[in-house]
Rosetta silent file (secondary structure, phi, psi, omega in degrees, C-alpha in Angstrom):
SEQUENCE: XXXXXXXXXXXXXXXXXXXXXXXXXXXXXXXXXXXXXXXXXXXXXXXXXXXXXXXXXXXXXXXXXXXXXXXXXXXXXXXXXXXXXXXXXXXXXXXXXXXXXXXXXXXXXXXXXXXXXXXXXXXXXXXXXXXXXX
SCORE:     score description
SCORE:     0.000 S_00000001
   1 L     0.000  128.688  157.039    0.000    0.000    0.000 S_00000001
   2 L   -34.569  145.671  154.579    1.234    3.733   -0.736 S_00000001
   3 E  -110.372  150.134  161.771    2.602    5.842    1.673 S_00000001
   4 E   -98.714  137.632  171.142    3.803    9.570    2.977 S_00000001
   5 E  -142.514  127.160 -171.217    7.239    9.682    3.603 S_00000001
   6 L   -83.778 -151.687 -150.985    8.613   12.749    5.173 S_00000001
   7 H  -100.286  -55.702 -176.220   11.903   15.026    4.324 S_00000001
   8 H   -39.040  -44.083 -179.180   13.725   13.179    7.351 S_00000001
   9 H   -69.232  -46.245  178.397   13.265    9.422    6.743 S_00000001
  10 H   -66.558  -58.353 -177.163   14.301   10.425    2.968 S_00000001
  11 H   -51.744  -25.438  174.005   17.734   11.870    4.072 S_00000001
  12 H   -70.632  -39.703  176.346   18.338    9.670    6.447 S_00000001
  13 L   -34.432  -12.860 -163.156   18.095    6.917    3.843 S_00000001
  14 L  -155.593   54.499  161.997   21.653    8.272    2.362 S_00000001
  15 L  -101.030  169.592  164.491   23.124    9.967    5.434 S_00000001
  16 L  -101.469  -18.625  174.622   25.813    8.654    6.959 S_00000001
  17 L   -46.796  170.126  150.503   25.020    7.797   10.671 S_00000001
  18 L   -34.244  141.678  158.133   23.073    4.850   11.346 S_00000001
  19 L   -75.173  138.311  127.428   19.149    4.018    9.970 S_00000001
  20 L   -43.985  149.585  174.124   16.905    4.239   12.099 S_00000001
  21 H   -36.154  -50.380  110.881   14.342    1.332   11.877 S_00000001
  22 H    39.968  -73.630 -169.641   11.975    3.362   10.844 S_00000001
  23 H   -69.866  -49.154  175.367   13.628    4.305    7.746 S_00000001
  24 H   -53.304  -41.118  160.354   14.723    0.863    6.501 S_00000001
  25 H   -57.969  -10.650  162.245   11.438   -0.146    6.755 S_00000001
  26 H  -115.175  -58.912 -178.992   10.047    2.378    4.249 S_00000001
  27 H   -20.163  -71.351 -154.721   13.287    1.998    1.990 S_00000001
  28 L   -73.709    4.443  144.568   12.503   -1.457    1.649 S_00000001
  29 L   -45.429  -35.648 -151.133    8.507   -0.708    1.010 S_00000001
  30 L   -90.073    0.549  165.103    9.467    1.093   -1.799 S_00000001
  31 L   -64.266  -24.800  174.905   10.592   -1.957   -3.811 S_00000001
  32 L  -137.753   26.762 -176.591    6.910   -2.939   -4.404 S_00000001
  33 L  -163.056  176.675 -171.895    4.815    0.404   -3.642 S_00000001
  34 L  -115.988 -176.623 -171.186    5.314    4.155   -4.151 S_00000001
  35 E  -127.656  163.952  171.325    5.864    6.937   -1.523 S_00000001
  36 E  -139.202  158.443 -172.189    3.459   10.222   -1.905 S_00000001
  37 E  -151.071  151.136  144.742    4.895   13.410   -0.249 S_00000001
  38 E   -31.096  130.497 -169.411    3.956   17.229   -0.103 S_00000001
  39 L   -76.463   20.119  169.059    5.474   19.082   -3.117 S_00000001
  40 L  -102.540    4.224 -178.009    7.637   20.785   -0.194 S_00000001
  41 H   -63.831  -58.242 -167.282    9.104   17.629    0.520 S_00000001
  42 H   -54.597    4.418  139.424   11.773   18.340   -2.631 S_00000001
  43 H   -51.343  -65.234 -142.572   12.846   21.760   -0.592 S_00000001
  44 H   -84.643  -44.204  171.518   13.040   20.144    2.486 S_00000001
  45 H   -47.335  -87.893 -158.535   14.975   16.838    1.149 S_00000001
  46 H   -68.476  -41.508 -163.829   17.711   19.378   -0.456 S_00000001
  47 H   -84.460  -18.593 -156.433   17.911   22.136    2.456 S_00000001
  48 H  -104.310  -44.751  151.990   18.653   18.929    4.970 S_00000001
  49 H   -63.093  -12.069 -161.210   21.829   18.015    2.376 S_00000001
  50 H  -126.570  -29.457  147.124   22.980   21.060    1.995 S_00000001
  51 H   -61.961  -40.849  170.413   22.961   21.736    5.946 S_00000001
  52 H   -63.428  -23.385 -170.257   25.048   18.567    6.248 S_00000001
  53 H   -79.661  -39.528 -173.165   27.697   19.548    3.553 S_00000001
  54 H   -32.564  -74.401 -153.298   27.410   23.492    5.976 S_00000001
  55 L   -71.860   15.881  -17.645   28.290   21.198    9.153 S_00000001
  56 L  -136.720   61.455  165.499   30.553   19.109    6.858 S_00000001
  57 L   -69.929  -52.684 -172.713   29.003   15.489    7.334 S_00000001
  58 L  -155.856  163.108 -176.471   29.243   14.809    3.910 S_00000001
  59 L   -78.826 -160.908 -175.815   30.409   16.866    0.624 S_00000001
  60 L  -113.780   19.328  163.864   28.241   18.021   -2.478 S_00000001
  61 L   -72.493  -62.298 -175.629   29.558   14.910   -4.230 S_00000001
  62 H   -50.572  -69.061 -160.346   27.578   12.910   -1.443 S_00000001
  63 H   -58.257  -48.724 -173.139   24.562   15.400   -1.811 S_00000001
  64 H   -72.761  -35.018  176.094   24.563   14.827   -5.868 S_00000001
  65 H   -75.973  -38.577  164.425   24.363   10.992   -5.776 S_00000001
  66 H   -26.253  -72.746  174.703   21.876   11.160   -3.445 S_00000001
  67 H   -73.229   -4.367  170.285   19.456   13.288   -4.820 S_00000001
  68 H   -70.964  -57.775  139.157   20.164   11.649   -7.692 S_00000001
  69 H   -31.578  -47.107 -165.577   19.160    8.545   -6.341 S_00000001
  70 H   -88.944  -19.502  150.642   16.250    9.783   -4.617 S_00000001
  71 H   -12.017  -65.403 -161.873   15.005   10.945   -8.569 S_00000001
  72 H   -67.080  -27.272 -143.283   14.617    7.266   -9.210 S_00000001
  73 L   -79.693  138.437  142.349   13.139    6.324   -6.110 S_00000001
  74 L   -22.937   67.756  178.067    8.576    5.837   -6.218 S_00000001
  75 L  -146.907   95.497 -149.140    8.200    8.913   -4.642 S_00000001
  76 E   -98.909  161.153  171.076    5.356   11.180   -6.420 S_00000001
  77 E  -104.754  156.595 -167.113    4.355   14.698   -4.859 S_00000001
  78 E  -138.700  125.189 -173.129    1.093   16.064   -4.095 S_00000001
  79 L  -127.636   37.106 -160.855    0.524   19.598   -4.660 S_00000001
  80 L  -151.940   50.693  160.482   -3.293   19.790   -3.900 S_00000001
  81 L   -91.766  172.795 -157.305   -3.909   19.833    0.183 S_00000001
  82 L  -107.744  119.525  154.201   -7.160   20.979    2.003 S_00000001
  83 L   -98.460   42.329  173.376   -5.945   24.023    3.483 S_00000001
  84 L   -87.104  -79.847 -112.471   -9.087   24.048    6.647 S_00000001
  85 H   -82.477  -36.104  176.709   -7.589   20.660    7.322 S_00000001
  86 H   -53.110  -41.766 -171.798   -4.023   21.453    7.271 S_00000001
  87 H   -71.161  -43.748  176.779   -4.318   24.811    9.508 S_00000001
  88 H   -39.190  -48.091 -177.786   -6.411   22.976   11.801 S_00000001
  89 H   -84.775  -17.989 -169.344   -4.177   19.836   12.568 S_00000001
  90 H   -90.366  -10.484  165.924   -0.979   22.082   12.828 S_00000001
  91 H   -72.868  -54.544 -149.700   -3.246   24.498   15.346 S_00000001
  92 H   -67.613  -39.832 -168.454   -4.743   21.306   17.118 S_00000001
  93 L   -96.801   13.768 -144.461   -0.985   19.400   17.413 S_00000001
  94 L   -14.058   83.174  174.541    0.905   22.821   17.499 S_00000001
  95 L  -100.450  165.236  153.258    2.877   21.804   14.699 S_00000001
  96 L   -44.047  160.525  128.968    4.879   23.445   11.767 S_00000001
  97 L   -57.817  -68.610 -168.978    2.771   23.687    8.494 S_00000001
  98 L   -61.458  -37.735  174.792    4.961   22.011    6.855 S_00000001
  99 L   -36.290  -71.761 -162.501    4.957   19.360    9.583 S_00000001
 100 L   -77.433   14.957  175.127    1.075   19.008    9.319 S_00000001
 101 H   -63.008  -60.765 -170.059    1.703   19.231    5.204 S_00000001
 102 H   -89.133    7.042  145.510    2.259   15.637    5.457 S_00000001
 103 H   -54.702  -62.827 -162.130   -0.041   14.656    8.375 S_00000001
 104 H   -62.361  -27.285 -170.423   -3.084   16.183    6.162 S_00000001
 105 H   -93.526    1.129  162.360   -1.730   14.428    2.735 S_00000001
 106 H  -101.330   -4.377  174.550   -1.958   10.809    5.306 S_00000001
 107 H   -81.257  -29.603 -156.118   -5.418   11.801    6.439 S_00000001
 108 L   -76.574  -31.703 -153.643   -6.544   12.831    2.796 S_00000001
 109 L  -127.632  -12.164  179.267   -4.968    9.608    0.727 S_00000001
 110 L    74.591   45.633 -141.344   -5.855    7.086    3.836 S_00000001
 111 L  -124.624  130.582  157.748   -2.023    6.713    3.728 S_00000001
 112 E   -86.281  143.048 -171.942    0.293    5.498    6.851 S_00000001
 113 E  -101.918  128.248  150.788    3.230    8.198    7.595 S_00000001
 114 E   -91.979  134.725 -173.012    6.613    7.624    7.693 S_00000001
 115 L  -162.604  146.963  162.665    8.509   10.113    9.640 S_00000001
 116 L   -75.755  -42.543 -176.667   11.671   10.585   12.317 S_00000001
 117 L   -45.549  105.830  162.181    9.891   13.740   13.840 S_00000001
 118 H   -28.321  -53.901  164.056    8.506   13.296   17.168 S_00000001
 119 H   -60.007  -35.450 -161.926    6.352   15.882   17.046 S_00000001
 120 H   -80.055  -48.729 -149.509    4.879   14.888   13.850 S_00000001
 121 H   -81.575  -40.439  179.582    4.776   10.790   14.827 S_00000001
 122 H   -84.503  -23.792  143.918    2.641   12.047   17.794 S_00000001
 123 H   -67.540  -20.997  157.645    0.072   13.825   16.008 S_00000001
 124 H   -73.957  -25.430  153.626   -0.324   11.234   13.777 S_00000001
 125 H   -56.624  -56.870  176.620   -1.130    9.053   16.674 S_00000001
 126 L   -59.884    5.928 -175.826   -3.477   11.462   18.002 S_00000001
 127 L  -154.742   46.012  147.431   -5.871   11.696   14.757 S_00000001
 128 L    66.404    0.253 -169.680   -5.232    7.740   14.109 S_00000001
 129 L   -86.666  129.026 -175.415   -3.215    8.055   11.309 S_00000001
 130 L   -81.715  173.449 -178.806   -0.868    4.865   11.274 S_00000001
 131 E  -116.176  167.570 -157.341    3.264    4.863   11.389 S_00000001
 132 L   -99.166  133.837 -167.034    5.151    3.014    9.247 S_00000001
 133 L   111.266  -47.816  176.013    7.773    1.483   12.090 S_00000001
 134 L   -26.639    0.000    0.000    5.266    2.132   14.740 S_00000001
C-alpha cells in the first residue's frame, strides 16, 4: 500500500550515521509500492543536504548521488492539500505547516506516515493516522 514519507526518513536513507528502523522499513517498502509526499518535501529533502555539507558530514559529491538517487526512487508529490484541514491539525498538534503538510496528505490519501519527527509521529497518533515502524 502507498505511503507519505517525510523530508527526514528520505535523508536519512543516504546519510551517513546509522538508519533508524523506521527508515529501513520504508526503503525497503518502496521496492513494491510508491511513496506520496507534499510538493515541499523536494525543498526540504535538499535544504537537509545542503545543511550537512554546511556542518561538513558529507560533501556536495555525497549530496549529488543522493538526490540523484532519490530521482529514481517511487516517490510522487502532491501539490493539492485541504488548506481548513491542514491549519487545523498544525493548530490542534501545534505543529509546523509544513509538519502538518504531510499529516493532512496521510489523512486525505488514507495513507500510513513515515517520519523521524517526534512531534509529527505524535500527532499522527493522536488523529489515528498509522506509522510506518510504529
Amino acid at each position: 500500500m502507498p505511503f507519505v514519507v517525510d523530508a527526514s526518513v528520505a535523508a536519512s536513507w543516504f546519510l551517513p550515521e546509522d538508519r533508524p528502523m523506521q527508515a529501513e522499513a520504508t526503503y525497503a517498502l518502496l521496492t513494491d509500492d510508491y511513496a506520496m509526499a507534499p510538493n515541499l518535501w523536494w525543498y526540504e529533502v535538499r535544504n537537509l543536504f545542503v545543511t550537512n555539507e554546511r556542518r561538513g558530514r558529507i560533501d556536495r559529491g555525497r549530496t549529488d548521488q543522493a538526490l540523484s538517487l532519490l530521482a529514481r526512487l517511487s516517490i510522487r508529490l502532491d501539490g493539492e492539500p485541504i488548506e481548513g484541514a491542514l491549519l487545523e491539525l498544525a493548530r490542534r498538534h501545534q505543529i509546523t505547516v509544513y509538519d502538518a503538510a504531510y499529516l493532512e496528505l496521510a489523512q486525505r490519501k488514507n495513507f500510513s506516515l513515515a517520519t523521524l519527527d517526534r512531534a509529527l509521529a505524535s500527532a499522527a497518533r493522536a488523529e489515528g493516522v498509522s506509522l510506518i515502524g510504529d
